[in-house]
VMD Tcl script that draws the C-alpha trace (Angstrom):
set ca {
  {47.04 99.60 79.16}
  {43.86 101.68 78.86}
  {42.95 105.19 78.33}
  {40.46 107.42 80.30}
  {38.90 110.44 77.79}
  {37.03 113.00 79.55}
  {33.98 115.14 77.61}
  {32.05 117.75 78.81}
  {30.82 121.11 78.49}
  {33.10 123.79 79.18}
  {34.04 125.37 82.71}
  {32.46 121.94 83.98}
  {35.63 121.47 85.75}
  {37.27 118.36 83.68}
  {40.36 119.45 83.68}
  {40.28 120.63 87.43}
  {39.00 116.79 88.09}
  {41.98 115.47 86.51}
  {44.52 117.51 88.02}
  {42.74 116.15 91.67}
  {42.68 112.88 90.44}
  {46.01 112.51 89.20}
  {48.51 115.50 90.35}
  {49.33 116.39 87.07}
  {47.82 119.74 85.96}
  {46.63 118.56 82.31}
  {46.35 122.38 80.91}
  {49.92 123.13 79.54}
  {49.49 125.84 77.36}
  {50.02 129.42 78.74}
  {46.56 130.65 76.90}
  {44.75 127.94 78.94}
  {46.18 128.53 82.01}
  {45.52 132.51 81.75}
  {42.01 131.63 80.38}
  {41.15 129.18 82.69}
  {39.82 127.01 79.57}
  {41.28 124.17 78.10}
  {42.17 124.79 74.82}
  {43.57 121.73 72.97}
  {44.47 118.12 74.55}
  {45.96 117.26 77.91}
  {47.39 114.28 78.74}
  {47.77 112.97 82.11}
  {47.85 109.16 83.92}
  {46.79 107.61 87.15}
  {47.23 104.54 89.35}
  {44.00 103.35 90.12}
  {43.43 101.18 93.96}
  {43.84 97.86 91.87}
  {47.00 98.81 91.07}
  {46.26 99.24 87.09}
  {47.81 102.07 85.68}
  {45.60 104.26 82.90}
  {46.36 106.68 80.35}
  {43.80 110.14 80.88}
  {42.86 112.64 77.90}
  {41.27 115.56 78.65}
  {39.15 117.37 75.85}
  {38.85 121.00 75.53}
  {34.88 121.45 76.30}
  {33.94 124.68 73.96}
  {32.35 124.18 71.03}
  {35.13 126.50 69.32}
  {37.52 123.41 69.74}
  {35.21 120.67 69.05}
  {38.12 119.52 66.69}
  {40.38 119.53 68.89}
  {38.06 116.65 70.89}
  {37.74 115.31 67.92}
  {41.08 114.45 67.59}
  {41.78 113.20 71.34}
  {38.80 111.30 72.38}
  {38.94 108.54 69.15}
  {41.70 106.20 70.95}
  {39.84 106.05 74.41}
  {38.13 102.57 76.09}
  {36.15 104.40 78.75}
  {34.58 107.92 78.85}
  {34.86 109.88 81.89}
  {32.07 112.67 81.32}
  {31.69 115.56 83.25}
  {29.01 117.88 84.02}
  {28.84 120.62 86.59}
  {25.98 120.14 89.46}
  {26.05 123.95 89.30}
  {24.52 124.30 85.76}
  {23.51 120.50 84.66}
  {23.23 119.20 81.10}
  {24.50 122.22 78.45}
  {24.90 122.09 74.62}
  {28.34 120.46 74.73}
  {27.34 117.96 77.08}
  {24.53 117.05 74.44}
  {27.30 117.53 71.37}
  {30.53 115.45 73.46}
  {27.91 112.50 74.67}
  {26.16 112.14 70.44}
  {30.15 111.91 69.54}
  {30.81 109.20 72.33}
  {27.90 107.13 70.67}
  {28.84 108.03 66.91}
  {32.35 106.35 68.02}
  {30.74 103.23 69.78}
  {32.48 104.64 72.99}
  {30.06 102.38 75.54}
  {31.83 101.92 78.98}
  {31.84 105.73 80.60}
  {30.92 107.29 84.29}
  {29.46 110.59 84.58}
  {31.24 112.65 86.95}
  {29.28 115.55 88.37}
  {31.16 117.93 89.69}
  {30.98 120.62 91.88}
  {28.28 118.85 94.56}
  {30.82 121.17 97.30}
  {28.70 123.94 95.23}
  {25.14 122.84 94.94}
  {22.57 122.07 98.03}
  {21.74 118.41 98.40}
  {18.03 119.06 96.95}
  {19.27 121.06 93.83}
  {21.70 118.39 93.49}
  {19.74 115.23 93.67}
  {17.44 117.58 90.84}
  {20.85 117.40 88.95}
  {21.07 113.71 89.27}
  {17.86 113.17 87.91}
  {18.11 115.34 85.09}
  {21.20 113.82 84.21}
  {19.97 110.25 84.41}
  {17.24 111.20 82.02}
  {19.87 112.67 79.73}
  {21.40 109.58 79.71}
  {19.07 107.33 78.20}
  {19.06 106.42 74.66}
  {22.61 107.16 74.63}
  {25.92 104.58 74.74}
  {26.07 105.64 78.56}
  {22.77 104.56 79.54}
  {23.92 102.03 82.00}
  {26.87 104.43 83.19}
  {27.37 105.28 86.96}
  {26.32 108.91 88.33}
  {28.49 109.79 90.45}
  {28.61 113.42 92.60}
  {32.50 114.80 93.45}
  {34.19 117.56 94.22}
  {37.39 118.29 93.17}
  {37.79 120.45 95.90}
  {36.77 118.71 99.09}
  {37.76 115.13 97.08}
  {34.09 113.66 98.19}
  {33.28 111.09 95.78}
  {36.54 110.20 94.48}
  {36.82 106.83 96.26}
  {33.64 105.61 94.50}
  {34.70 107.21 91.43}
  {38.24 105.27 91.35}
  {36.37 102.15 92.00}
  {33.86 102.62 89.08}
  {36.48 103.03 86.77}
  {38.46 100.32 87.91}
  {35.56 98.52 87.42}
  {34.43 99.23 84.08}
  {38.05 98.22 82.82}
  {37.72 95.13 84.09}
  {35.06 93.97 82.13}
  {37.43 95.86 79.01}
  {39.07 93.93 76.63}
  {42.96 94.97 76.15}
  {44.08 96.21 72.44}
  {44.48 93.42 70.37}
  {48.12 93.29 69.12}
  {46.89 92.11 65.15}
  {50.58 93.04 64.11}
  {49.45 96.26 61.91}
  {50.93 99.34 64.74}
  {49.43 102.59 64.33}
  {49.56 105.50 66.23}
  {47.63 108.80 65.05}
  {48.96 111.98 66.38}
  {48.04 114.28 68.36}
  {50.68 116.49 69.17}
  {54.40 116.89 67.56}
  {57.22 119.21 69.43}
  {61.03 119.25 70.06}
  {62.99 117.97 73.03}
  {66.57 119.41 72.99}
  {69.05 117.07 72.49}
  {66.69 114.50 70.63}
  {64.77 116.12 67.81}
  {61.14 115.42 67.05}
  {58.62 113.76 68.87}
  {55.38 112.97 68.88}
  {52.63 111.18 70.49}
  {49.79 109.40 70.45}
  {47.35 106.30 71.71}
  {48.57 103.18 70.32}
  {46.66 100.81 68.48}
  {46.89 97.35 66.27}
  {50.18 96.73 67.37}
  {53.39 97.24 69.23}
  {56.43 99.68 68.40}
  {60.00 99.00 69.69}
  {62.75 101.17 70.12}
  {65.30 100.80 66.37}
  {62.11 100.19 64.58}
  {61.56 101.63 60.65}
  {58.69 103.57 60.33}
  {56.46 104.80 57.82}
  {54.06 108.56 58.70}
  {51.42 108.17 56.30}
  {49.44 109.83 54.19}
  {52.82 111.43 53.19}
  {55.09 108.14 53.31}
  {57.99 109.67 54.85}
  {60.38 107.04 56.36}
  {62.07 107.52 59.88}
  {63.30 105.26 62.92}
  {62.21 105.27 66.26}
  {65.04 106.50 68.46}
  {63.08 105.97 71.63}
  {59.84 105.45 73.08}
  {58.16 106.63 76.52}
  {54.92 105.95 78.22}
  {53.76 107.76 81.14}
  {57.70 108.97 81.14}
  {58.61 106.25 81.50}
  {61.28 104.68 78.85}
  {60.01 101.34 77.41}
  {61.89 99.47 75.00}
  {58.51 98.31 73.76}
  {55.19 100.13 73.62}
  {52.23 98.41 73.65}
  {48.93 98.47 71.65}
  {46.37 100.65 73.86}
  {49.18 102.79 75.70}
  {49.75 106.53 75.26}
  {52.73 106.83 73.62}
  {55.57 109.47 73.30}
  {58.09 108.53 70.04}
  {61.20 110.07 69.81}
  {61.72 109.79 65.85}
  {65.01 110.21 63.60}
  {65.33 111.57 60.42}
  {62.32 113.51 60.16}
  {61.69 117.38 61.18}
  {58.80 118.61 62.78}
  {57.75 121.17 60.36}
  {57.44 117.75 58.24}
  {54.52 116.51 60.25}
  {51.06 117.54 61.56}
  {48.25 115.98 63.78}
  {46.79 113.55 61.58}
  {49.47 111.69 60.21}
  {49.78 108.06 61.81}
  {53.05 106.24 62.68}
  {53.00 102.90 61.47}
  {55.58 100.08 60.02}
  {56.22 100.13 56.32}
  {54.23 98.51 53.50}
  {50.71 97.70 54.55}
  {48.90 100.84 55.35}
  {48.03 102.77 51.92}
  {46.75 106.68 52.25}
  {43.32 106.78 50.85}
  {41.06 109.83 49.23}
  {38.37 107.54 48.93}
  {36.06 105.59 51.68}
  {32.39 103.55 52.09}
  {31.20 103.64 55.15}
  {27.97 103.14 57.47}
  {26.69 106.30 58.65}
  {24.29 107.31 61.17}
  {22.68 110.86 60.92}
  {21.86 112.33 64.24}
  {18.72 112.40 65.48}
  {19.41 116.03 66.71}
  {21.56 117.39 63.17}
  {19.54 120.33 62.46}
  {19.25 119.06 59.20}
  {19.07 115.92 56.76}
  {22.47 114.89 55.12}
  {22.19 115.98 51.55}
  {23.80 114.24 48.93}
  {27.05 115.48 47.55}
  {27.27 117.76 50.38}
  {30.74 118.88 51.71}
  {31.31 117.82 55.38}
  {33.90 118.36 57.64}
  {35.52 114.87 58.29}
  {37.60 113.49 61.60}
  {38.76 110.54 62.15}
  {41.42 109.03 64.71}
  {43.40 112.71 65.10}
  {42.79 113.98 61.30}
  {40.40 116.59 60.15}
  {39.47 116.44 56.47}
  {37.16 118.03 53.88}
  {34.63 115.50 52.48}
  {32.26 115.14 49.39}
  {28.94 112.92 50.86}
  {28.14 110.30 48.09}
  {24.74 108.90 49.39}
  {24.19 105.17 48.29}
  {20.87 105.30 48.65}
  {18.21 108.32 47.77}
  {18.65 112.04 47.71}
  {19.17 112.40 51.66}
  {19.59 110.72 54.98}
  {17.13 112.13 57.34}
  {18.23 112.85 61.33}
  {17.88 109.62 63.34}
  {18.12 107.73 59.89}
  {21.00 105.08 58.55}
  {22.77 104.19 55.48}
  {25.17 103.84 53.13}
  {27.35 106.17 51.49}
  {30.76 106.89 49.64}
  {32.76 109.67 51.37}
  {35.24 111.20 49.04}
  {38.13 113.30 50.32}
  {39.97 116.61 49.37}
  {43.28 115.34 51.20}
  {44.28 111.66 51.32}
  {44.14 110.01 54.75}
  {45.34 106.73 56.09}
  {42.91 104.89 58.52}
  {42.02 101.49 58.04}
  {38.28 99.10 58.04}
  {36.68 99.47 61.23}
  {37.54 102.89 62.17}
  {34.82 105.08 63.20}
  {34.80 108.61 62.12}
  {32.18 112.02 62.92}
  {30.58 114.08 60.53}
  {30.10 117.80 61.07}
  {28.89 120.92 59.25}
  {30.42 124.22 60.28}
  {28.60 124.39 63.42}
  {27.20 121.15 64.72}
  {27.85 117.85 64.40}
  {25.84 116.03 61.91}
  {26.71 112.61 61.87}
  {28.97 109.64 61.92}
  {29.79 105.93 61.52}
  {32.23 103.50 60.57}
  {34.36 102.19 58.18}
  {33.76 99.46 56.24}
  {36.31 99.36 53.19}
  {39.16 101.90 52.98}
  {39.88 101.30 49.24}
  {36.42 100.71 47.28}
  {36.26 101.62 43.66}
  {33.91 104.43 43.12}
  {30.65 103.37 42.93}
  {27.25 104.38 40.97}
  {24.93 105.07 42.81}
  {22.22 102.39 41.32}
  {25.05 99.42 40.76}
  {23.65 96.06 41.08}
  {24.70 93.97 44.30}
  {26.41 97.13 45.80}
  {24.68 97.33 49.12}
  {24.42 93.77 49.65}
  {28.60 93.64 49.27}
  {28.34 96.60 51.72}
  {26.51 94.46 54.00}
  {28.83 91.91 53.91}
  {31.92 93.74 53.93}
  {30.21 95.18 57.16}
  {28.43 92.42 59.44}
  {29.40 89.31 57.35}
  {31.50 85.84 58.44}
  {35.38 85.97 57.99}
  {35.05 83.60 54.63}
  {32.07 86.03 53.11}
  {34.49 89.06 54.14}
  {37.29 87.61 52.07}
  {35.88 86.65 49.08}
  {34.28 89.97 49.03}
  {37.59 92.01 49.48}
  {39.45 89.56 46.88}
  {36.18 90.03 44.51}
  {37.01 93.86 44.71}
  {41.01 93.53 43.91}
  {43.39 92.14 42.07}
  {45.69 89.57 42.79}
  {46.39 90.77 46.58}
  {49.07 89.81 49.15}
  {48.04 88.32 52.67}
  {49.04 92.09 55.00}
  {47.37 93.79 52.61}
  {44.10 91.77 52.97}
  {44.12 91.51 56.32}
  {43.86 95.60 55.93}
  {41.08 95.27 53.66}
  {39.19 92.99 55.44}
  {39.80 94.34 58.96}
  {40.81 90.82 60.16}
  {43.76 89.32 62.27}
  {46.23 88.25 59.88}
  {45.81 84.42 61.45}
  {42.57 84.05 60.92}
  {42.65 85.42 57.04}
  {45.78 83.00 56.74}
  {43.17 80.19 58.33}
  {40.17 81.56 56.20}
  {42.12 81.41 52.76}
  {43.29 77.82 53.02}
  {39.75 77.05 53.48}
  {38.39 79.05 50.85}
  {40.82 77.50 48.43}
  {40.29 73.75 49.74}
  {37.03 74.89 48.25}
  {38.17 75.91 44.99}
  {37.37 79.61 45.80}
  {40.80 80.83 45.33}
  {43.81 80.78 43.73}
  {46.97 81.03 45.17}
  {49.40 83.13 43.21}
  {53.47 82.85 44.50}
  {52.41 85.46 47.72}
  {49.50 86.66 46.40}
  {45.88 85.58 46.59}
  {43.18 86.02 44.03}
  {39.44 84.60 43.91}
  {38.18 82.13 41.13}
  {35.54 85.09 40.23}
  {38.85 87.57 40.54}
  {41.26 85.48 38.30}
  {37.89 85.14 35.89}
  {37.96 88.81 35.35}
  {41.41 89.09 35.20}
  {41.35 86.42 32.25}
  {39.03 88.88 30.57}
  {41.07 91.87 31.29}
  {44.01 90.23 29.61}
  {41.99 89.03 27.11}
  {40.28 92.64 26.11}
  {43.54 94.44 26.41}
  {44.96 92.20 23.56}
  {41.99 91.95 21.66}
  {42.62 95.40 21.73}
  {45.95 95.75 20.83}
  {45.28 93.26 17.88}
  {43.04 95.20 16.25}
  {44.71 98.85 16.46}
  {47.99 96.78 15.30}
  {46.56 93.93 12.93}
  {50.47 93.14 11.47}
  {52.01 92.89 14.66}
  {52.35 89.44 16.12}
  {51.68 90.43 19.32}
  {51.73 93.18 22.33}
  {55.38 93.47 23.99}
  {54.79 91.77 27.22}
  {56.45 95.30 29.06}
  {53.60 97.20 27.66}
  {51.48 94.37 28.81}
  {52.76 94.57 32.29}
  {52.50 98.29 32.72}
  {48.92 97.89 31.40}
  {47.93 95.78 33.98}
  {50.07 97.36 37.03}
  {51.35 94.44 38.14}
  {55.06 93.60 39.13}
  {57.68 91.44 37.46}
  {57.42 88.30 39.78}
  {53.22 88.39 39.70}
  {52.45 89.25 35.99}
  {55.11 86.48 35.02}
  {53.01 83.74 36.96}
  {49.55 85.14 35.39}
  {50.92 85.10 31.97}
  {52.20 81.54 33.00}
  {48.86 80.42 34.31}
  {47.03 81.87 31.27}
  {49.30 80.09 28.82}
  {48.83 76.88 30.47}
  {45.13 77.29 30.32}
  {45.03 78.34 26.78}
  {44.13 81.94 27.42}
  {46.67 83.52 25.62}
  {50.15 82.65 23.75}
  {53.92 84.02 22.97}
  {57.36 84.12 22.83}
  {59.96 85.96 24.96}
  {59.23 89.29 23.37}
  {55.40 89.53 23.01}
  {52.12 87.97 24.09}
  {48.92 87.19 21.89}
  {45.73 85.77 21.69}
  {45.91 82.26 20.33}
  {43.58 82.66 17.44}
  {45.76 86.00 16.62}
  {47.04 84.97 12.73}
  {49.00 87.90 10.79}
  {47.20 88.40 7.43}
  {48.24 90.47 5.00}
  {45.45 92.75 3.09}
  {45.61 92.35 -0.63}
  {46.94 95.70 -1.70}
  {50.19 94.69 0.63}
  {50.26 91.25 -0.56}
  {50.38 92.54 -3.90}
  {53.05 94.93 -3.03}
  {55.17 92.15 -0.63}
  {55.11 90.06 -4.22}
  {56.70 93.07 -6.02}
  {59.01 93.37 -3.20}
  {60.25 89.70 -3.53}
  {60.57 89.56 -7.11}
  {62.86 93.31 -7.06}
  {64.95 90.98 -4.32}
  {65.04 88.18 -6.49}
  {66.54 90.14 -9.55}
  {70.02 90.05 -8.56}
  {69.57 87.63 -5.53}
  {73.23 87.90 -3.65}
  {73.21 91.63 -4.18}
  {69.78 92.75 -4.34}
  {68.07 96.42 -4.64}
  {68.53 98.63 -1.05}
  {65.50 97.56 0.71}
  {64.45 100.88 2.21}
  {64.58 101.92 -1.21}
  {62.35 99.46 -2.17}
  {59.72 99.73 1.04}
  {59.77 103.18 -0.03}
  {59.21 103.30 -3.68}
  {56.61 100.81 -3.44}
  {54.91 102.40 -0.45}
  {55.42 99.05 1.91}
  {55.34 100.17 5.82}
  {57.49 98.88 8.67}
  {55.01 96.59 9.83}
  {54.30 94.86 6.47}
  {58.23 94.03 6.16}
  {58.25 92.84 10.00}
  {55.15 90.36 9.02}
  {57.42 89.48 5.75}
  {60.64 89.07 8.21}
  {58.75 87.05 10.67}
  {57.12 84.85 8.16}
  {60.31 83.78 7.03}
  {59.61 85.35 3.46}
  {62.55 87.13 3.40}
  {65.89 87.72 5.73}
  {67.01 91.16 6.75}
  {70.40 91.53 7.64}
  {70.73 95.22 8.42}
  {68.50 98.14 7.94}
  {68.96 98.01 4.19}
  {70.08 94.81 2.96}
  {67.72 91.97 2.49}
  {67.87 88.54 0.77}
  {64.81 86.49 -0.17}
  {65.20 83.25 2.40}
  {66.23 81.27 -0.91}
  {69.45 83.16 -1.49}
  {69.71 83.53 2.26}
  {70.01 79.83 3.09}
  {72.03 79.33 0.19}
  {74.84 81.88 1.13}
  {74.27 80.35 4.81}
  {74.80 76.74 3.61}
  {77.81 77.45 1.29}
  {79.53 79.66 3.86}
  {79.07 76.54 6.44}
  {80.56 74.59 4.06}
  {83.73 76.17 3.05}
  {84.24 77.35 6.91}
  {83.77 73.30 7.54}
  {86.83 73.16 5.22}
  {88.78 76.04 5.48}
  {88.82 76.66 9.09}
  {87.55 80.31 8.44}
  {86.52 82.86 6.16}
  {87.19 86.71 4.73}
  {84.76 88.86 3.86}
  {86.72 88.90 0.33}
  {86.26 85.39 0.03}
  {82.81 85.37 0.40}
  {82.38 88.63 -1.99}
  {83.96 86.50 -4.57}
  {82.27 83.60 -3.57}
  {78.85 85.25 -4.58}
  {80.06 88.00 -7.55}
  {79.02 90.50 -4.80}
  {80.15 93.73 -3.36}
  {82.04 94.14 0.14}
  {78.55 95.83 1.29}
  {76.64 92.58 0.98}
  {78.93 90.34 1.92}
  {79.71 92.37 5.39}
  {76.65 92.71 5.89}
  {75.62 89.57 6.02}
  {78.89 88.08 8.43}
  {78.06 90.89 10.65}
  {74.20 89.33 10.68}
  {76.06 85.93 11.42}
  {77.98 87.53 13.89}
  {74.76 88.38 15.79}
  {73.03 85.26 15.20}
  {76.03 83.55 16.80}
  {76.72 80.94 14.28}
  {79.83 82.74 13.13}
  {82.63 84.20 15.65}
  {85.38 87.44 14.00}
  {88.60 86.58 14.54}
  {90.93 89.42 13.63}
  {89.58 89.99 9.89}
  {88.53 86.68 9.90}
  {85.27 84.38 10.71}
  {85.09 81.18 12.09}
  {82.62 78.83 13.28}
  {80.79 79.03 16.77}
}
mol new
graphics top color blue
foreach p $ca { graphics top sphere $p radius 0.5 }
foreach p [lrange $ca 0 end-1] q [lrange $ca 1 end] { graphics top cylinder $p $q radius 0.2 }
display resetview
């Protein structure tokens, strides 16, 4: 399937052409009927003598709803541009045809209407003129071609030149990523919302889950229609009418884009390749505030040139654009600058999720480069340079490419030693390099602010890094096994990390033993002692962990020679005796019930000892 865009100055008769071509009056809006001016989109479809069947847009021609183009003529193959033998070439014709080459729209006809009008002198003048327009632009090479609407002269050879431009057209490529940008949402009784759209990346079936992005609301497709026609399956490069559950109208507005869940991210941020036109009345300015549209959104953007102060008309370059409103397009996409007035500009995509760059950063424009004309395996090690560990849909979206051929591209690459494969994710050597560092800096980090802990808490860890349960437990794995970094269950550190206690606190830990040591089975409270000796929570941790001494609640603590003692003679008599009070072992130490509770509780939770009614016995 293939759709037909028309463009044109206005009163040139498009939509008049369209309703002759195809019987379907394309102007549905009572304002454009009574005006005789189309206003925003209509959408109509024709059979053409090969017996191909094609989708038609029709653009509203004044330059009050340029926007409204905008947002209709972004999903076309082939341009159908009209101009009126009555006037010739006019302002919009000049604006519509520098948007058909900003978008790389390259197989059009002209259509010049109204020959029934015009004298055959003044009208082979018009051909001329229009032929001259022509060059320089992405419809040099297109067909001129005189009609009337009225009398239908011309139409056979117009058919025929479309039919023939589509067959040299390539079909949509299905790469398995659906998207459909819309262009107009409204109610049908009886069935709720719908909306439509040209299809692209992928097909949609009726019972599907989808995602509308940039706001990430989830619905299902309750039906799907092309042409009015019921499909059960639409088809990348169709227009397409989706009947949606679970999602109101007021919910949605042209812009948003209908795709399948988890691969397509909403972005404020893009780099692209831009092209300032030869006729903007003006240079592109750095940090300038354009108006941005792309595929059927409109958005306010913040021009970040890469490269000087300004990008004079007729000039190329590179720039950041950065955006008031998130949007979700994709690599590749080509989008159109334009002040208030005029359009300025344009290009394409050619990374959807960069970091934000400076402006004089080394290497930048050559990545650019890359990211923009290089070979699948330079694309991919660019993209996985750029990102963390990253799963295989969501590179394919980075990079633009069909998810087979970045499947094929990555087993080469890491053949190569290039990159590593991480459970589902991929990262690249240079990638997992930095993310060694990372690790490495954040605990560095950590160990200095926190010089008595033994480590940072592998959740804080985790969250620091952003990555989820199943990845960050194969990094840490990887980095242990390399040596990067070591641990326990609880915490991670850097190998050389040692615990070291300053003098003062050594001094004071040395008190702290010897007041424990006193009366060793029923020793001082110790947050009496951490407190009248000025010893913090982490100095008693570094005691605890170092085995210096045992604590057994939040107050009682034995030095670890009384501890094992009292462990070992318990053992014992529970080896004999079957089991043991928590009288027995007060009077087996001439200490009070506090102690020696304390401490079977302790054994309790250590799971060498089990209570048994007022009892303990062994595990």
């Amino acid at each position: 399937m293939f759709v037909i865009g028309t463009a044109g100055h206005v009163d040139h008769g498009k939509s008049t052409l369209v309703a002759a071509l195809t019987g379907i009056d394309p102007d549905r809006l009572r304002e454009e009927k009574e005006r005789g001016m189309t206003i925003d989109l209509g959408f109509a479809w024709l059979k053409l003598p090969s017996g191909r069947e094609v989708s038609i847009v029709d653009v509203p021609g004044h330059e009050r709803f340029i926007k409204n183009m905008l947002a209709g003529v972004g999903g076309i193959d082939v341009a159908l541009l009209v101009i009126a033998a009555d006037e010739g070439v006019m302002p919009q014709t000049r604006e519509h045809a520098a948007i058909l080459d900003l978008l790389q729209i390259r197989r059009g006809v002209v259509a010049v209407t109204k020959r029934d009008l015009v004298e055959e002198e003044w009208l082979e003048l018009v051909l001329d003129d229009v032929r001259a327009f022509l060059r320089g632009t992405s419809l040099a090479s297109a067909p001129v071609l005189p009609v009337s609407a009225i009398t239908r002269q011309g139409f056979p050879e117009l058919l025929s030149a479309l039919d023939a431009l589509l067959d040299e057209a390539t079909p949509r490529e299905d790469l398995g990523r659906p998207r459909l940008p819309i262009d107009r949402i409204f109610t049908v009784a009886g069935f709720g919302t719908v909306v439509t759209g040209t299809l692209v990346g992928g097909s949609l079936k009726t019972g599907q889950e989808v995602e509308v992005q940039p706001k990430g609301l989830r619905a299902r497709i309750r039906g799907l229609q092309t042409h009015q026609r019921t499909v059960s399956v639409a088809q990348p490069g169709s227009r397409v009418a989706i009947n949606l559950t679970s999602v109101a109208t007021e919910d949605l507005q042209r812009g948003d884009v209908v795709t399948i869940p988890g691969w397509l991210r909403p972005t404020n941020l893009v780099d692209v390749r831009l092209q300032a036109l030869a006729s903007a009345p003006h240079p592109l300015e750095h940090n300038s505030t354009l108006n941005l549209h792309i595929g059927s959104a409109e958005r306010v953007a913040k021009l970040v040139l890469l490269q000087g102060d300004e990008l004079k008309p007729g000039e190329m370059g590179w720039a950041q654009l950065k955006l008031t409103e998130p949007v979700a397009v994709a690599k590749g996409d080509f989008f159109v600058l334009r002040s208030p007035n005029a359009t300025v500009g344009g290009g394409e995509i050619v990374d959807a999720h960069p970091r934000r760059h400076r402006r004089s950063q080394p290497g930048l424009l050559k990545r650019l480069e890359i990211m923009a004309h290089g070979e699948p395996d330079e694309i991919v090690l660019e993209a996985l340079d750029a990102e963390r560990p990253v799963d295989l849909a969501s590179l394919a979206h980075k990079t633009g490419l069909p998810l087979a051929q970045v499947q094929a591209t990555l087993q080469a690459l890491e053949e190569r030693g290039l990159v590593r494969r991480l459970s589902d994710h991929f990262v690249s050597a240079r990638g997992w390099q930095a993310l060694g560092q990372e690790v490495r800096n954040l605990l560095a980090s950590y160990h200095q602010q926190q010089p008595l802990r033994s480590g940072m808490p592998r959740e804080e860890l985790k969250s620091r890094l952003g990555l989820s349960p199943k990845l960050f437990a194969e990094v840490v794995e990887r980095l242990q096994d390399e040596g990067q970094l070591a641990g326990d269950e609880a915490s991670l550190r850097l190998p050389e990390h040692k615990v070291e206690l300053n003098h003062e606190q050594e001094e004071k830990s040395r008190r702290l033993l010897h007041e424990l040591g006193r009366s060793p089975y029923a020793p001082p409270s110790l947050t009496d002692l951490q407190r009248d000796l000025g010893l913090s929570a982490e100095v008693i941790n570094v005691l605890v962990s170092q085995g210096r001494i045992r604590k057994v609640s939040e107050s009682v603590a034995f030095t670890a020679a009384a501890y094992d003692e009292m462990l070992e003679r318990i053992k014992e008599h529970l080896r004999a005796q079957g089991s043991i009070t928590v009288g027995e072992v007060r009077d087996m130490f001439s200490t009070s019930r506090k102690y020696a509770l304390a401490l079977l509780e302790h054994l309790d939770e250590q799971r060498i000892t089990r209570r048994v009614g007022d009892e303990r016995v062994l595990r």
